[in-house]
KOLZATI-45931 format. One record per residue (C-alpha): z, y, x; residue in one letter. Coordinates in steps of 0.05 Angstrom, whole numbers, padded with zeros to 5 digits, always signed. Layout:
BEGIN
ZYXA ...
END
This chain:
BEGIN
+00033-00572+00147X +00008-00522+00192X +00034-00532+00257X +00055-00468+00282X +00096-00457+00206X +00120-00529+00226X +00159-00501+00287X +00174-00428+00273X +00209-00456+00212X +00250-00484+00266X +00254-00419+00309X +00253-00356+00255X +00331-00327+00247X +00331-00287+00179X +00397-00273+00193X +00369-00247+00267X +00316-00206+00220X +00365-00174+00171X +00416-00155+00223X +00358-00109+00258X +00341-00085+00188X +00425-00062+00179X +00414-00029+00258X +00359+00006+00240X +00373+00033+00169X +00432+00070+00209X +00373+00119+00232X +00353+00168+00190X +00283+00151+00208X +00239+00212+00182X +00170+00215+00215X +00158+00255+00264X +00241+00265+00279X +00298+00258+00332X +00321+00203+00277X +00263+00166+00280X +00263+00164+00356X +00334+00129+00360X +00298+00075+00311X +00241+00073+00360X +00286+00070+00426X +00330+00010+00388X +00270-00023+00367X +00244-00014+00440X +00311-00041+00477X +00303-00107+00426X +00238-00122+00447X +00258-00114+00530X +00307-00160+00524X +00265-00217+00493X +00220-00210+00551X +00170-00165+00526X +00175-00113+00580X +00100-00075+00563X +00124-00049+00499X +00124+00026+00496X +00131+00087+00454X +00055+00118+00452X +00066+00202+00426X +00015+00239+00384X +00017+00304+00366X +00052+00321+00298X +00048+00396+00294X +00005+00400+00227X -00061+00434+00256X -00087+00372+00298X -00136+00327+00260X -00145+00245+00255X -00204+00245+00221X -00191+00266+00151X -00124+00269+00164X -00077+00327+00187X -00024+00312+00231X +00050+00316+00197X +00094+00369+00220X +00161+00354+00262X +00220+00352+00221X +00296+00359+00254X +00364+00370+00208X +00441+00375+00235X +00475+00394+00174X +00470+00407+00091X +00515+00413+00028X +00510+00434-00035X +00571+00458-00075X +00568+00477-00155X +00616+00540-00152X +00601+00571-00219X +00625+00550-00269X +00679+00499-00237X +00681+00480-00159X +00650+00409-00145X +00616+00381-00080X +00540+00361-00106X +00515+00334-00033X +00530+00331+00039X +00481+00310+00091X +00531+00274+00127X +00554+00231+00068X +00482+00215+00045X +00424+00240+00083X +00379+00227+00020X +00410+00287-00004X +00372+00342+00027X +00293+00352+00012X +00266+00326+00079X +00226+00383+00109X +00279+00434+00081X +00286+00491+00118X +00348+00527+00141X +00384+00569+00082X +00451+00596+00076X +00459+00619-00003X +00489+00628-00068X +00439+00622-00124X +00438+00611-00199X +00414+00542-00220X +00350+00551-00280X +00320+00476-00313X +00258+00477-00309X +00232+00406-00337X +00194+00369-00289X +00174+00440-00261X +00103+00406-00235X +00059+00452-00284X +00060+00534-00299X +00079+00522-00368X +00143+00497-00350X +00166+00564-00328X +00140+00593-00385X +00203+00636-00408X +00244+00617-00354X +00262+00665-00297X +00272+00625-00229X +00260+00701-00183X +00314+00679-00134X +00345+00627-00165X +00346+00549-00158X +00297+00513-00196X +00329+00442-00218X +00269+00398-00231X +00248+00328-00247X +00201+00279-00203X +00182+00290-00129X +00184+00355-00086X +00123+00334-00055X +00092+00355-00131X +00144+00416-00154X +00179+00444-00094X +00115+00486-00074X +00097+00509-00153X +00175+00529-00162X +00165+00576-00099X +00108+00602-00120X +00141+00624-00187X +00196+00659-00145X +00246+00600-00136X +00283+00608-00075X +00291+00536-00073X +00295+00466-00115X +00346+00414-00138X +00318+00349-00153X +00339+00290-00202X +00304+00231-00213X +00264+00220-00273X +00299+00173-00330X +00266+00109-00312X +00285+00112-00245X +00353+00138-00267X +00376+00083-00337X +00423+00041-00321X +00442+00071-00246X +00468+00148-00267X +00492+00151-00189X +00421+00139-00163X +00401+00183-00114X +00325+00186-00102X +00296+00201-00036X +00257+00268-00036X +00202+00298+00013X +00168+00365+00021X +00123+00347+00061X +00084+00415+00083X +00023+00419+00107X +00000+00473+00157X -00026+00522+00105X +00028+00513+00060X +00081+00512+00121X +00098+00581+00118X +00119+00583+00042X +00166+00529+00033X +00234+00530+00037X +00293+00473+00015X +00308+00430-00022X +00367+00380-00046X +00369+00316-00086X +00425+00298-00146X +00437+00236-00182X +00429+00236-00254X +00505+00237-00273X +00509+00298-00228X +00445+00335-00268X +00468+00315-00336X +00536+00350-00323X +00504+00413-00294X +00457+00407-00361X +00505+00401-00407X +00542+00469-00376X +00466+00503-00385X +00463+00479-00457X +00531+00515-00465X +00504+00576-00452X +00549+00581-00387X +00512+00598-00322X +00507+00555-00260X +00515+00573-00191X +00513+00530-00128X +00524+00546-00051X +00467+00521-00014X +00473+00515+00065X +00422+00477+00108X +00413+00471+00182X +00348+00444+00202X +00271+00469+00225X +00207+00454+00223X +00170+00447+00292X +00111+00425+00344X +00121+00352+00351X +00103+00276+00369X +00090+00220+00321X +00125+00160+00355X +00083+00093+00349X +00119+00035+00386X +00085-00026+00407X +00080-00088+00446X +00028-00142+00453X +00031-00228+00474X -00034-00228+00511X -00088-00274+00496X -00102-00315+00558X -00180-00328+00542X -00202-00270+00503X -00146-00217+00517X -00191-00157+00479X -00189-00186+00412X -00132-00172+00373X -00085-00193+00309X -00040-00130+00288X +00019-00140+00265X +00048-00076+00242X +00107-00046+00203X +00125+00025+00182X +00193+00045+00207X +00200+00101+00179X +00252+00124+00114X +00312+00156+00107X +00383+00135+00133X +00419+00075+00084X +00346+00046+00066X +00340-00026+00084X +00284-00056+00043X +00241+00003+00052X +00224-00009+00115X +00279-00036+00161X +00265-00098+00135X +00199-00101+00151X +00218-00080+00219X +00266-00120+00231X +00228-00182+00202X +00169-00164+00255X +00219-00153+00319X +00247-00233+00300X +00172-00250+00303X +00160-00222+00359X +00214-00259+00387X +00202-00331+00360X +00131-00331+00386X +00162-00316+00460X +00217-00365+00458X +00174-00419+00438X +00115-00403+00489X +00176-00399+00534X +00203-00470+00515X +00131-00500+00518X +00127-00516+00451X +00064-00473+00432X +00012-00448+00485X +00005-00380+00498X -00041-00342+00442X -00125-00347+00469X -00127-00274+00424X -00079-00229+00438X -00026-00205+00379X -00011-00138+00374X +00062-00114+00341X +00061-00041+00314X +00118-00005+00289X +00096+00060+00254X +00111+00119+00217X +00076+00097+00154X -00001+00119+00146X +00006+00184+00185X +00030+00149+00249X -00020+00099+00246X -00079+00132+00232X -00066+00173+00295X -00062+00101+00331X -00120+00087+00310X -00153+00150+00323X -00131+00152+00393X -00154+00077+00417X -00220+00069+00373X -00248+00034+00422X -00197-00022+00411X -00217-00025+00337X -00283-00060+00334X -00243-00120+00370X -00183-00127+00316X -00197-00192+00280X -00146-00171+00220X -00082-00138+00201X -00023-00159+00169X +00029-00107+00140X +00094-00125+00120X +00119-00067+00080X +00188-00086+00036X +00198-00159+00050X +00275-00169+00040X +00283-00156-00029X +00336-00205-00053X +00323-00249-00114X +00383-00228-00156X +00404-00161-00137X +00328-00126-00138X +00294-00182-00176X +00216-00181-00170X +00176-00235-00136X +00151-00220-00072X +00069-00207-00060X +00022-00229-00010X -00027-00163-00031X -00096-00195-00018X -00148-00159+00031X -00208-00127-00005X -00273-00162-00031X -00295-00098+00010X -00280-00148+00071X -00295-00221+00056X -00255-00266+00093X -00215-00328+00114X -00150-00289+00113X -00140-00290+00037X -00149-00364+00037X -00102-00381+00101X -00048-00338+00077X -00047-00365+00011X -00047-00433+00034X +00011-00416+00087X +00048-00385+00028X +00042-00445-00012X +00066-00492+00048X +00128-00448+00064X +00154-00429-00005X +00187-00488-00026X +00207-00525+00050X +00283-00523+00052X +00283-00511+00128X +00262-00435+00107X +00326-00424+00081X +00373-00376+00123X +00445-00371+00145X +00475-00331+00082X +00413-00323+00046X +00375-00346-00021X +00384-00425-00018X +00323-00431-00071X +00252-00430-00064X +00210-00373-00056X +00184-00330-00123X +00119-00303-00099X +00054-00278-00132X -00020-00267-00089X -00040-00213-00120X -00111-00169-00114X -00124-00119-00062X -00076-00045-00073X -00064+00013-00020X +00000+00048-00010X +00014+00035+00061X -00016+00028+00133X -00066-00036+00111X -00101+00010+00070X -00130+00036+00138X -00149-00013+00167X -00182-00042+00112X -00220+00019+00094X -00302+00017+00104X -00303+00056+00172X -00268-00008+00207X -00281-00065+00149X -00217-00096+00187X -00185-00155+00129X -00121-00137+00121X -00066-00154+00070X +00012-00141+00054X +00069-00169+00050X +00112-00132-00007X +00161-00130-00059X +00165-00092-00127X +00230-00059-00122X +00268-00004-00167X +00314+00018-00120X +00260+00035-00055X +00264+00107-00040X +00333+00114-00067X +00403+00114-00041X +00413+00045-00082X +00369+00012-00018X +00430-00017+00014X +00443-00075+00050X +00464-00109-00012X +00394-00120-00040X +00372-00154+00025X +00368-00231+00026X +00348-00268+00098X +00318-00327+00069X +00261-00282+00043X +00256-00249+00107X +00252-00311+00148X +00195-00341+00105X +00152-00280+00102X +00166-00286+00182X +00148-00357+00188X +00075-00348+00147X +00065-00288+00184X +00078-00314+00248X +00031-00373+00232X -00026-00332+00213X -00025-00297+00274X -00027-00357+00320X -00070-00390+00271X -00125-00345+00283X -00108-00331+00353X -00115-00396+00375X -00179-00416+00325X -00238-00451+00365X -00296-00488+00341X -00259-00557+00313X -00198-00508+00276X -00261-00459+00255X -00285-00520+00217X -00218-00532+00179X -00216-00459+00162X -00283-00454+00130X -00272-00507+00089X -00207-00480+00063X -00245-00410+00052X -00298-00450+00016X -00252-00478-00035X -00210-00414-00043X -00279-00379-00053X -00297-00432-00104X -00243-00421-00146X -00254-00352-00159X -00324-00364-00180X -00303-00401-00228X -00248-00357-00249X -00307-00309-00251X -00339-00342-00296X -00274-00354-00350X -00272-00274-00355X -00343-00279-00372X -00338-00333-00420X -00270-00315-00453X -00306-00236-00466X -00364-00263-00498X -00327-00317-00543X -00289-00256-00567X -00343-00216-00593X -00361-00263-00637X -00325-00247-00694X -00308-00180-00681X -00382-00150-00682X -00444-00167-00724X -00524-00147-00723X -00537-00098-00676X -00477-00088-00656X -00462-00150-00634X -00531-00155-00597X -00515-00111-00552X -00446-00119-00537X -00466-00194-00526X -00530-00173-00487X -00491-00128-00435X -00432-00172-00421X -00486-00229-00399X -00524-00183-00359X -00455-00158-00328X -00434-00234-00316X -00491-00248-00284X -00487-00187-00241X -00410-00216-00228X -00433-00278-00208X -00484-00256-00159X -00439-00209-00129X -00374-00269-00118X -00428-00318-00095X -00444-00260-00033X -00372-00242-00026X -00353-00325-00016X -00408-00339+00024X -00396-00269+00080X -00323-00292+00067X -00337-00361+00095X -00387-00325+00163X -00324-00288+00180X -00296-00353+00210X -00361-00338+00252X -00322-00287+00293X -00268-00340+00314X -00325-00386+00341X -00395-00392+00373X -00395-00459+00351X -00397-00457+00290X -00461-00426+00252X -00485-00493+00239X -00436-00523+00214X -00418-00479+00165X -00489-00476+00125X -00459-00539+00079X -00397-00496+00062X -00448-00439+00042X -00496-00479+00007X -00435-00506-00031X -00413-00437-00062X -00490-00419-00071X -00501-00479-00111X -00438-00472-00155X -00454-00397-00168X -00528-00419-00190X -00489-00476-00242X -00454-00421-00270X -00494-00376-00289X -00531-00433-00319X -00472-00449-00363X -00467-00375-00372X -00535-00367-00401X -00532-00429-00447X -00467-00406-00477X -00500-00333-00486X -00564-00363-00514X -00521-00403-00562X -00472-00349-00589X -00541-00298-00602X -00572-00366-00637X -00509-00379-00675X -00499-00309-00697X -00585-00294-00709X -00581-00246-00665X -00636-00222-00610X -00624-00236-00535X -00622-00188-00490X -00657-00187-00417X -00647-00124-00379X -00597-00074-00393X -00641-00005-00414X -00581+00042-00434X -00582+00119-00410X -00518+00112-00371X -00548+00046-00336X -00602+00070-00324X -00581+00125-00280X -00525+00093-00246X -00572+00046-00212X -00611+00093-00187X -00561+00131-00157X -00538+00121-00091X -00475+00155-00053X -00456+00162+00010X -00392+00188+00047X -00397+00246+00082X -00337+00243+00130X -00322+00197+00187X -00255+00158+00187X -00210+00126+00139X -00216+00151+00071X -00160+00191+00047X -00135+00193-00019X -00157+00250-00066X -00093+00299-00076X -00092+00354-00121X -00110+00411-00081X -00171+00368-00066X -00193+00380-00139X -00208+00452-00166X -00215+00422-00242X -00159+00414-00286X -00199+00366-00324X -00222+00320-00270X -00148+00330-00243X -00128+00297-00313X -00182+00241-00315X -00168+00219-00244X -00100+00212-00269X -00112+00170-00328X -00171+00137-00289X -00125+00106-00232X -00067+00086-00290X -00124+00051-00316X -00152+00013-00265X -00086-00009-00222X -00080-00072-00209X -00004-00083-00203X +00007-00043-00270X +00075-00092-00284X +00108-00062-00239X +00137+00001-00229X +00101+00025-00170X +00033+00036-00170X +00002+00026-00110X -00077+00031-00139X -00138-00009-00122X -00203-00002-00154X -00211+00075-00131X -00204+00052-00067X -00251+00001-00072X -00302+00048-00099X -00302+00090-00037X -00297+00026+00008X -00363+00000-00024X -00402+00064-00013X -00446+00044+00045X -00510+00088+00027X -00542+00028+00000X -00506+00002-00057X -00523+00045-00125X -00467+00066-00170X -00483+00008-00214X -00479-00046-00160X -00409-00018-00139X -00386-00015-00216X -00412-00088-00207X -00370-00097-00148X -00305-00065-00168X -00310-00107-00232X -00318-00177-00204X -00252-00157-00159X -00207-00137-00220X -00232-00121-00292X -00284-00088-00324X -00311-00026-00301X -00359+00017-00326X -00420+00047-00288X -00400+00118-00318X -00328+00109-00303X -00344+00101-00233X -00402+00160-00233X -00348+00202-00253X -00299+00188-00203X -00354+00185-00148X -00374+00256-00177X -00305+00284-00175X -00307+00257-00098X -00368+00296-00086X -00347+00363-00115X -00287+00343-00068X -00339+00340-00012X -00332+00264+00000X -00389+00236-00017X -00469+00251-00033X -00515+00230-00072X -00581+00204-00027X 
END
């Protein structure tokens, strides 16, 4: 076993973990608010008292007009009070701020009114108010305010009630879903409030509207908008040979009061890290880290990418990043295994492989289970590269950092069902333990360890050719059969050509994946030629099996072979090159990116399509990110359709030309 998941399996408290988690949830932690300061400050007296006295609270501005990049700042948010009262047709409390924060629209401004309630359906599109007058009136919509609030306004709504949409809402009628308005500078100005209902609450207030009867509710908030700080706190264990190199270790804080999974358990889960690592250094068990490890706790995305922004001179040094976003979900009362989110084939690595192989040590070992937690072993799944929280950043092409995440699939995140019940320690304290071990793992890497890890990255990279090369085989075996003549000629023809593409394309991702253990150690160059020559050689076998299987199916069936792909669409895509025009992370294209109702649509369906965790209920994307991460100004269209494909399924060269064109009228990218 490794031997720093031998001894923090020792030292890592779940129990430790999940009571911070329970401390912190008590904050409602909105970005950029007093609530999320009194997480930060608790967070900040924890890590004192382990020792770590150089942790601090770094401020940014969050005022909505200054810029990270592509990125606008957030705007501060502050509340003190909210409830809203149904008082037509019969007198019943709907939602108090005190009672459930969740309750109130984050971002709501103050209000103090009587309105008439109007259903408006999911109230995202025009033609949901077709017929419906909402002029000074509460519009009661489906879905999130960060998607209707702002269209309700603009047909006249003086502000919105929110329930959540049925399959958040069947089986759980009291569900309460967390809500956000989340203005931006231009649209600061025309928003007002909002509150959140369960779906008991909506279908009573429906069933009244059916009746013909009219609705009213007394709305009264107390809370602003205003010129901020984002609130990043961290803390480092500083290498003692090469001090500038860093691990991150990071964790969004941020969420409203009552929600533990999402993040507090994350948070808390890094904070017991943090801890372990100093108490054994402390006890002379382990040596002090060579690299230093960096902790982060974040408001998620927005905070960090301000981080990041402000020390970019720190960035080129960060060896990788490891998120843990959701880590407590308990195996009975959320269900869902936990999953290690790979980095991107964008950035070839050993991290993949260590982490996986960390995983599998940890998983099962009895000394990972925690004082009144799961006494089983862990359900887990590695899964392929997806964004929706801060790795995404550091991943993306401008830094090409490898970083992954730690998360679980869970119905109840963003709702007021988050509660301390669906938390389970023995999770946390495993997802510690591995993560802890990476981080000194890597940290502590030299030219002997560098060795070990290459060969482990070798045979994780050798796998996945050959997994590479089952897709390929499994998609031609199934043509035959389903296609003749013709037909069947080409549709044989291009899925060859594409698996041989593949191949070439896993064979250069393996072997850059096994130089990356490069960066841990002069040493090593040499050394690690056999490992490369290893995953060249096995990639050259396989498209040799590849080709006599191909030859055989077009011999079997009379059909003719095909050599070179010649179609239009093909044809064009490789001779097409993009190329970003921005500096920074990428950010995700949002509507008001996108003037065309039909691209709006396509993008839609395009990133349903293509989503890599489509199982689960939250979908988190991964191939349109991947896209933009392999423009570089040298790869074509068709070699990043190539790309994207041999990292998750099938993708085709026009699919991607249309997203990359939908980016450009977007001003994202060029074509050179």
């Amino acid at each position: 076993m490794n031997k720093y998941a031998d001894v923090l399996l020792d030292e890592v408290s779940g129990k430790m973990a999940k009571d911070h988690a329970i401390e912190i949830a008590k904050h409602h932690r909105i970005q950029a608010s007093p609530g999320f300061h009194d997480a930060a400050v608790y967070v900040l007296e924890e890590l004192k008292k382990i020792g770590l006295e150089n942790a601090v609270i770094e401020k940014f501005p969050a005022d909505g007009k200054t810029k990270y990049w592509t990125y606008d700042a957030i705007i501060s948010w502050k509340v003190n009070s909210s409830e809203i009262r149904m008082v037509e047709p019969v007198d019943v409390l709907l939602g108090r701020y005190d009672e459930l924060a969740m309750s109130l629209a984050t971002h709501s401004k103050s209000a103090d009114v009587i309105a008439e309630v109007v259903d408006v359906g999911s109230g995202v599109e025009d033609d949901n108010y077709k017929g419906k007058d909402v002029k000074g009136k509460m519009a009661l919509v489906s879905g999130q305010a960060r998607t209707n609030h702002l269209k309700a306004i603009e047909h006249g709504a003086i502000g919105t009630i929110h329930h959540p949409v049925w399959d958040r809402a069947a089986g759980y009628p009291d569900l309460v879903r967390y809500n956000g308005i989340w203005p931006r500078q231009d649209t600061r100005e025309k928003t007002t409030f909002g509150f959140s209902i369960s779906d008991r609450q909506y279908q009573k207030i429906k069933k009244l509207l059916d009746e013909g009867k009219t609705v009213k509710v007394d709305c009264k908030v107390d809370a602003e908008l205003y010129n901020g700080f984002s609130e990043i706190l961290t803390t480092v264990i500083t290498g003692t040979e090469k001090p500038e190199e860093e691990i991150i270790l990071i964790a969004h804080l941020c969420h409203p009061k009552s929600c533990n999974n999402d993040n507090a358990s994350g948070s808390g889960v890094l904070i017991e890290i943090a801890r372990s690592i100093r108490a054994l250094i402390d006890a002379g068990k382990i040596d002090p880290p060579k690299r230093t490890i960096r902790f982060m706790w974040v408001p998620e995305i927005n905070g960090t990418v301000a981080w990041m922004h402000g020390h970019q001179d720190k960035l080129s040094k960060i060896h990788v990043s490891i998120n843990l976003d959701m880590v407590g979900e308990h195996p009975v009362t959320v269900g869902w295994p936990l999953n290690l989110v790979s980095a991107p084939d964008s950035t070839p690595s050993y991290l993949n492989p260590l982490l996986s192989n960390l995983l599998k040590e940890v998983a099962d070992d009895r000394r990972g289970t925690a004082i009144e937690g799961w006494q089983y072993g862990l359900n887990y799944r590695v899964e392929g590269f997806a964004g929706g929280s801060d790795h995404l950043l550091f991943s993306d092409a401008a830094f090409g950092i490898p970083s992954v995440m730690f998360y679980n699939p869970d119905h109840f995140h963003h709702t007021s069902f988050d509660d301390v019940s669906r938390m389970d320690s023995t999770k946390m304290k495993k997802v510690g333990v591995v993560t802890g071990a990476t981080a000194l793992t890597i940290a502590n890497t030299y030219h002997k360890t560098a060795i070990e890890l290459a060969s482990l990255t070798s045979t994780y990279g050798s796998r996945r050719i050959g997994e590479t090369t089952i897709r390929v085989l499994n998609k031609l075996m199934v043509l035959e059969g389903s296609f003749i003549g013709n037909e069947l000629s080409r549709r044989l023809g291009v899925t060859y050509l594409r698996g041989v593409k593949m191949l070439d394309e896993a064979s250069t991702r393996e072997v850059k994946a096994i130089e990356s253990v490069m960066t841990l150690s002069a040493d090593a160059p040499i050394k690690l030629e056999r490992f490369k020559k290893e995953i060249t050689d096995l990639a050259k076998s396989e498209k040799s099996k590849l080709r006599d299987v191909y030859e055989g199916l077009c011999k079997e069936n009379n059909v003719k072979r095909m050599w070179k792909d010649r179609r239009k669409q093909v044809v064009e895509a490789q001779n097409l090159i993009p190329k970003r025009t921005f500096e920074g992370p990428a950010r995700s294209l949002r509507p008001w990116h996108i003037k065309s109702e039909k691209d709006k649509k396509w993008l839609s369906e395009f990133n349903s399509k293509h989503n890599p965790h489509r199982n689960y209920f939250l979908r988190l994307g991964g191939a349109p990110h991947e896209i933009i991460n392999f423009v570089d100004g040298k790869r074509s269209v068709y070699d990043i359709a190539i790309a994207v494909s041999t990292e998750y399924d099938d993708i085709e060269p026009e699919e991607v030309k249309r997203f990359l064109d939908i980016c450009k009228s977007a001003e994202k990218v060029t074509y050179l």
